[in-house]
C-alpha positions in Angstrom: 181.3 122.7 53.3 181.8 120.2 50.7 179.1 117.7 49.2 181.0 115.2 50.9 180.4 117.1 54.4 177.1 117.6 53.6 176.2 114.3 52.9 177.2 113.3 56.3 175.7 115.6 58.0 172.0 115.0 56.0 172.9 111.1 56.4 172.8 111.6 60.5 170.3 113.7 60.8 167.8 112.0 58.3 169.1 108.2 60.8 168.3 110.0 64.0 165.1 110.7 62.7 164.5 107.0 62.1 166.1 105.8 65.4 163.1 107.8 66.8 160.4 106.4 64.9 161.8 102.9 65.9 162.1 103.6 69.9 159.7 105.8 70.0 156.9 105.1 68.3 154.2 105.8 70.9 155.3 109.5 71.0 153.0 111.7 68.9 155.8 114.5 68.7 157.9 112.3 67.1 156.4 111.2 64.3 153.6 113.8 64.3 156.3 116.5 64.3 159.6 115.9 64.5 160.0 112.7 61.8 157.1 114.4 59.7 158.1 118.0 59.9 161.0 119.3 61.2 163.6 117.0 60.0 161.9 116.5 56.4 161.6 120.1 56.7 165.6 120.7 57.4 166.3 117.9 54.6 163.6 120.1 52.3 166.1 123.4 53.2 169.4 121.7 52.6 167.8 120.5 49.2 166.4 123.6 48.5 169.4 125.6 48.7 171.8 122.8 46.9 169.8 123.1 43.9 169.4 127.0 43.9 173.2 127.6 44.0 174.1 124.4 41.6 171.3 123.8 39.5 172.9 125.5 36.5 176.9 123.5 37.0 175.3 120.4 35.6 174.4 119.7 31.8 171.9 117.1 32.5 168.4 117.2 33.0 165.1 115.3 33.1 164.3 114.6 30.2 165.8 110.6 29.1 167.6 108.5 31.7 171.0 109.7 29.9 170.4 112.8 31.5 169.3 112.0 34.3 172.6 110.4 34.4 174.6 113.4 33.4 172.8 116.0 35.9 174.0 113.1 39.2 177.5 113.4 37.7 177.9 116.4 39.3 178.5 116.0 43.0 176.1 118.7 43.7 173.4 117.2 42.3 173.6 113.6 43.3 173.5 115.2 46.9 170.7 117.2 46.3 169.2 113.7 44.9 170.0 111.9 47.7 168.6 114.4 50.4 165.6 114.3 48.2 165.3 110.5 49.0 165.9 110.9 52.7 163.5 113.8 53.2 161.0 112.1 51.4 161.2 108.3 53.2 161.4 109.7 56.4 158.2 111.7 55.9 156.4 107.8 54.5 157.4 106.6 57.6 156.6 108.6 59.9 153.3 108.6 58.3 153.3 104.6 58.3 154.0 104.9 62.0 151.0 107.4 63.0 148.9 105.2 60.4 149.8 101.9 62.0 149.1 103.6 66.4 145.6 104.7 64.3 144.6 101.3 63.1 146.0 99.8 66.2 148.7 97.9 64.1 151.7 96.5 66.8 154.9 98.4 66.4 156.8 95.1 65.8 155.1 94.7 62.6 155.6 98.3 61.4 159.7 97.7 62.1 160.2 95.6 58.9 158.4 98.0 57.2 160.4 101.0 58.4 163.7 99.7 57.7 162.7 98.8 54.2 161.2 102.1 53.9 164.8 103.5 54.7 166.8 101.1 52.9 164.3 100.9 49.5 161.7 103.6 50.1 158.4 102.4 48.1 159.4 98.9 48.6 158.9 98.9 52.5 156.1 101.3 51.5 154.0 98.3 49.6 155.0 96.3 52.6 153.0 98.4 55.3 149.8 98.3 52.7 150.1 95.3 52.9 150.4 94.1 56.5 147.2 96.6 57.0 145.3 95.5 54.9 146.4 91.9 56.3 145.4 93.4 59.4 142.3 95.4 58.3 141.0 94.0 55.0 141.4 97.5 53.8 143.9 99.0 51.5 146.2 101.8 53.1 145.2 105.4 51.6 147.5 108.1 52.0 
């Protein structure tokens, strides 16, 4: 398959697994299992093994933003990058979800926070700890 392939197929995968924490929120398998495990844990696999067979076709690296830059020239390793992302928001909101049924926070206040969670990760992130502690006068603790 190619990156471009991939990325489709990661892209779907990663969206059903937010369609089901915004239906189906009341459902403990889905975010206790199947948004916070299994799919992260599939994304986690794909990324695993794109970075095990490409790791060494890209000169960049970690080290200064200008490598950083160079490593996601290579196709390979922007897609690795980008299933990181989607393994890794998923798994922040299904935890915002089961966080939100525990503190009894309404599901219509979590959505906002979910699709900014997809769309911009930590930035719909800082807006669940805030609407619980809005809701709680506590700060959210992961």
């Amino acid at each position: 398959m190619t990156p471009e392939q991939i990325f489709s197929v990661v892209n779907l995968v990663a969206l059903a697994g937010w369609l089901l924490l915004a239906v189906l929120p009341g459902r403990a398998w889905v975010a206790g299992t199947v948004t916070a495990v299994v799919i992260p844990a599939l994304l986690a696999l794909v990324y695993a093994t794109v970075v095990a067979v490409h790791w060494g076709s890209s000169d960049g690296g970690f080290g200064s933003l200008s490598q950083v830059a160079r490593l996601f020239e290579n196709p390979w390793m922007l897609l690795a990058g980008w299933t990181h992302y989607l393994a890794f928001d998923l798994w922040v909101g299904s935890w915002e979800v089961r966080d939100a049924r525990a503190h009894r926070i309404p599901h219509w206040l979590v959505l906002p926070c979910l699709f900014l969670t997809f769309m911009f990760g930590p930035a719909g992130w800082l807006l669940y700890v805030i609407v619980r502690g809005a809701r709680s006068n506590a700060v959210a603790v992961v």
